[in-house]
C-alpha positions in Angstrom: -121.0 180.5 -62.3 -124.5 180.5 -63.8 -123.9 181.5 -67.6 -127.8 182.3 -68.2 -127.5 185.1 -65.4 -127.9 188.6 -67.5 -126.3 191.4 -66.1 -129.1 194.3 -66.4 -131.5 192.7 -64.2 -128.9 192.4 -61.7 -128.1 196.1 -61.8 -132.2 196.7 -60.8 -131.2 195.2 -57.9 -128.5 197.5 -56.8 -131.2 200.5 -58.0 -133.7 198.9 -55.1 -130.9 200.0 -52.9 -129.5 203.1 -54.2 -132.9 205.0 -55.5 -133.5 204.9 -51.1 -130.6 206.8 -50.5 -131.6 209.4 -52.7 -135.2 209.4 -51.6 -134.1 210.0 -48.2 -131.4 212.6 -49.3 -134.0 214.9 -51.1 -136.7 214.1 -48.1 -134.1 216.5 -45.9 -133.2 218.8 -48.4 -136.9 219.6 -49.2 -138.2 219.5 -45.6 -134.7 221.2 -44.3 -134.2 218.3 -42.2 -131.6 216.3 -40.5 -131.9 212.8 -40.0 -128.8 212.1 -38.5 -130.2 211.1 -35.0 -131.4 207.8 -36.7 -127.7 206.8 -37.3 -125.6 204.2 -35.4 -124.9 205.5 -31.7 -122.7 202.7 -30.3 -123.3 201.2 -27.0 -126.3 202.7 -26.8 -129.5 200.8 -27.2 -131.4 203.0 -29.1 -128.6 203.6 -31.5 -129.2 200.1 -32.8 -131.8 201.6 -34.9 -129.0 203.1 -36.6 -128.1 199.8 -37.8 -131.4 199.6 -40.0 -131.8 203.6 -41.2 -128.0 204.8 -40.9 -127.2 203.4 -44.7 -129.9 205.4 -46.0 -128.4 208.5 -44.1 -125.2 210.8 -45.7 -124.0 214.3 -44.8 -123.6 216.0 -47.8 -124.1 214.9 -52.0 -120.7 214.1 -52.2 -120.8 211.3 -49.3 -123.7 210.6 -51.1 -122.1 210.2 -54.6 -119.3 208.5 -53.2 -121.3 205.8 -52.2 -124.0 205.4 -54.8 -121.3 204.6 -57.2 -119.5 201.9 -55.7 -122.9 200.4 -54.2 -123.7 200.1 -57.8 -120.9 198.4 -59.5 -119.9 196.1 -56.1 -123.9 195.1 -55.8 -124.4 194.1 -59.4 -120.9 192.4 -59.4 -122.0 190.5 -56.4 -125.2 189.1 -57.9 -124.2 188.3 -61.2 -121.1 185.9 -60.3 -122.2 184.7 -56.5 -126.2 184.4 -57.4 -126.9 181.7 -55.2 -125.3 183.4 -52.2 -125.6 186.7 -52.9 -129.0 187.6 -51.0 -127.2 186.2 -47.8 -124.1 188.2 -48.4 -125.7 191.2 -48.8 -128.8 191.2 -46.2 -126.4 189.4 -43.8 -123.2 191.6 -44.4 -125.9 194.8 -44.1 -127.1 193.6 -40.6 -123.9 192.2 -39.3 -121.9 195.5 -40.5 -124.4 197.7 -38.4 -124.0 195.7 -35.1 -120.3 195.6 -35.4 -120.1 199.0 -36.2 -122.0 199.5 -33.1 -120.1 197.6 -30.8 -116.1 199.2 -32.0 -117.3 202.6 -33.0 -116.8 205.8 -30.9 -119.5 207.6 -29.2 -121.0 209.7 -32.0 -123.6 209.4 -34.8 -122.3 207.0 -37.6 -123.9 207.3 -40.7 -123.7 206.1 -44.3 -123.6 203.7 -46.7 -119.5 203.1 -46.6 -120.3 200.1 -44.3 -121.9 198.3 -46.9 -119.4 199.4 -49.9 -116.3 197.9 -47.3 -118.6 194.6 -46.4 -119.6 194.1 -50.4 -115.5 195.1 -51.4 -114.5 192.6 -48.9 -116.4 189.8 -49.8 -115.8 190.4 -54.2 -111.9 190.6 -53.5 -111.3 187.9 -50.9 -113.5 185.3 -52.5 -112.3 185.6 -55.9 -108.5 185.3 -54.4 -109.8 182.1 -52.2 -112.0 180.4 -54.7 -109.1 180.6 -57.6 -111.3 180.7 -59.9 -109.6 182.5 -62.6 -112.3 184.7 -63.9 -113.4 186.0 -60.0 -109.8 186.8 -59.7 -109.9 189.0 -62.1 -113.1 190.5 -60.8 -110.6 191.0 -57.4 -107.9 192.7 -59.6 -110.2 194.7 -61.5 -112.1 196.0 -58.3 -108.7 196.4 -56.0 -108.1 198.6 -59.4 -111.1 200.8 -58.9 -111.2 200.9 -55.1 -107.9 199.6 -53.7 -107.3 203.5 -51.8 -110.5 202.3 -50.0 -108.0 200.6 -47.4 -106.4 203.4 -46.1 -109.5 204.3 -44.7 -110.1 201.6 -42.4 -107.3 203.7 -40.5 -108.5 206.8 -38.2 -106.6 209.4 -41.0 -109.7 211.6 -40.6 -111.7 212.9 -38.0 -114.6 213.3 -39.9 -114.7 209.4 -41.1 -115.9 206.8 -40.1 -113.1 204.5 -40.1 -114.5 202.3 -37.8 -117.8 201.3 -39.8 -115.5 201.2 -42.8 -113.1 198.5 -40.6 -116.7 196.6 -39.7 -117.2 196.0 -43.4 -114.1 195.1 -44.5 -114.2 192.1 -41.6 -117.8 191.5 -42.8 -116.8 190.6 -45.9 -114.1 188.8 -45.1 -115.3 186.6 -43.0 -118.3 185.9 -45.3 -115.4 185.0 -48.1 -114.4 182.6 -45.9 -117.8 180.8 -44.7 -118.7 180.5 -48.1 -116.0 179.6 -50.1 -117.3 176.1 -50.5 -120.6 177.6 -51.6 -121.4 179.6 -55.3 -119.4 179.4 -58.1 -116.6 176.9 -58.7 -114.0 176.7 -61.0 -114.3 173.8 -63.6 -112.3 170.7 -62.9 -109.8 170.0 -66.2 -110.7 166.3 -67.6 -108.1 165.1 -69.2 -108.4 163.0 -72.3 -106.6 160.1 -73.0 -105.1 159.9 -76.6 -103.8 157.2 -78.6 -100.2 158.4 -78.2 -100.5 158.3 -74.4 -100.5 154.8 -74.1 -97.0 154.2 -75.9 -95.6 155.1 -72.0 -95.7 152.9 -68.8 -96.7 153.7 -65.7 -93.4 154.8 -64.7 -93.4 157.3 -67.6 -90.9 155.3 -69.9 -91.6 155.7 -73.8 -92.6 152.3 -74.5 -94.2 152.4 -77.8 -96.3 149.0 -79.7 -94.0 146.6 -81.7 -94.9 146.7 -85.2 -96.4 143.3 -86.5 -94.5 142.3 -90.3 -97.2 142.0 -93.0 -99.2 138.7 -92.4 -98.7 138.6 -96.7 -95.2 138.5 -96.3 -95.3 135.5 -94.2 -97.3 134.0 -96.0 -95.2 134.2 -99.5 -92.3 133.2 -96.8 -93.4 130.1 -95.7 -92.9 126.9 -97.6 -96.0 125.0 -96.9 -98.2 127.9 -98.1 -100.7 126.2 -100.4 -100.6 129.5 -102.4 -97.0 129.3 -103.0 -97.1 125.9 -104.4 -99.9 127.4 -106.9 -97.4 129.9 -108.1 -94.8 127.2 -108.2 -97.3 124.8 -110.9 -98.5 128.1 -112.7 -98.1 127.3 -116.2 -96.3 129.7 -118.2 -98.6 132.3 -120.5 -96.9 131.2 -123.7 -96.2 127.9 -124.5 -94.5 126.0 -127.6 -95.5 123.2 -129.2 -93.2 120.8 -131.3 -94.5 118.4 -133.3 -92.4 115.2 -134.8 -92.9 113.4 -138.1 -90.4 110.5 -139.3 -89.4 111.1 -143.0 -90.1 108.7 -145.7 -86.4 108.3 -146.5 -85.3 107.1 -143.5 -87.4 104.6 -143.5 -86.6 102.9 -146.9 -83.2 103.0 -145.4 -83.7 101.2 -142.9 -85.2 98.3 -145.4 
């Protein structure tokens, strides 16, 4: 994970993709307008273009609401912690979402951003739980948090959803998890450093700690032929008393 990534400029990229869908949005309110009929048509080949203009395209403020959010917080998320990937993921996942869409979808007009949100919420989850990298796990666990009732809508619950573009996304992002798990950020490998106390044991793991060497003085004072204990052995004495003798005078007459 790149540390010198800042977050805000990040979020301008999510805006590049949101302010659209707003543009578009006010375009048919102001010119009482439906744009509907540029959504996804499957099987049909001019509902591909669907797969290009049918993100931009929502029913009614709250679909667009509901999507602007999440756009924002999964987009941002994606390009701060997978920068190197994350223009692949996301112009990728956008294409490949459409088609699929396209191809499993029933015959009606599919439109929305809810695509994307499932293809982005795939790929944050899943690759933070495949990478275990502790702090993209959390990311997962944090965004499952937010958006985990998002799953229940890959199911056909409601007639009016598109559970089947919702489905495509999810798979999207998924798969991409899985292509590119080798690929963006990696956890750091632990180096272990070796300490003074780790080489008392074996290689087996037995405490085997150094043999203490006895003082090389001690030996020394010990050992007869030292040189230095025969100088402590001569060492005159710090007093010393002198006696001087002196034969008396009467002794000697004596003696005559």
């Amino acid at each position: 994970m790149d540390t010198n990534v800042k977050l805000i400029p990040q979020l301008h990229k999510a805006l590049l993709f949101v302010i659209p869908m707003w543009v578009v949005y006010i375009i048919e309110i102001a010119l009482n307008r439906n744009f509907n009929n540029f959504g996804i048509y499957p099987e049909k080949f001019y509902g591909l273009r669907g797969v290009l203009f049918s993100p931009f395209l929502h029913g009614d403020i709250n679909h667009l609401f509901n999507n602007t959010v999440p756009i924002l917080v999964l987009t941002t998320i994606l390009f701060f912690f997978y920068r190197k990937i994350a223009n692949k993921v996301f112009f990728y996942g956008f294409f490949l979402t459409g088609i699929l869409t396209w191809l499993l979808a029933q015959d009606n007009y599919h439109i929305g951003a809810s695509g994307i949100v499932y293809m982005l919420f795939g790929f944050v989850f899943f690759s933070g739980i495949i990478r275990k990298h502790f702090r993209l796990t959390a990311i997962s666990l944090m965004v499952i948090f937010l958006y985990g009732s998002m799953f229940w809508y890959i199911f056909p619950i409601e007639d009016k959803i598109s559970w089947e573009g919702h489905l495509s996304g999810l798979i999207i992002g998924l798969l991409f998890a899985v292509i590119y798990r080798k690929k963006g950020p990696k956890p750091k490998e632990f180096t272990f450093s070796k300490t003074e106390f780790d080489t008392w044991f074996d290689q087996d793991g037995n405490f085997s700690p150094p043999i203490e060497e006895e003082n090389d003085e001690e030996e020394d004072d010990l050992n007869e032929n030292n040189p230095k204990r025969e100088l402590i052995e001569i060492q005159k004495p710090k007093y010393q008393v002198k006696y001087l003798y002196k034969k008396s005078n009467n002794i000697d007459e004596n003696e005559k």
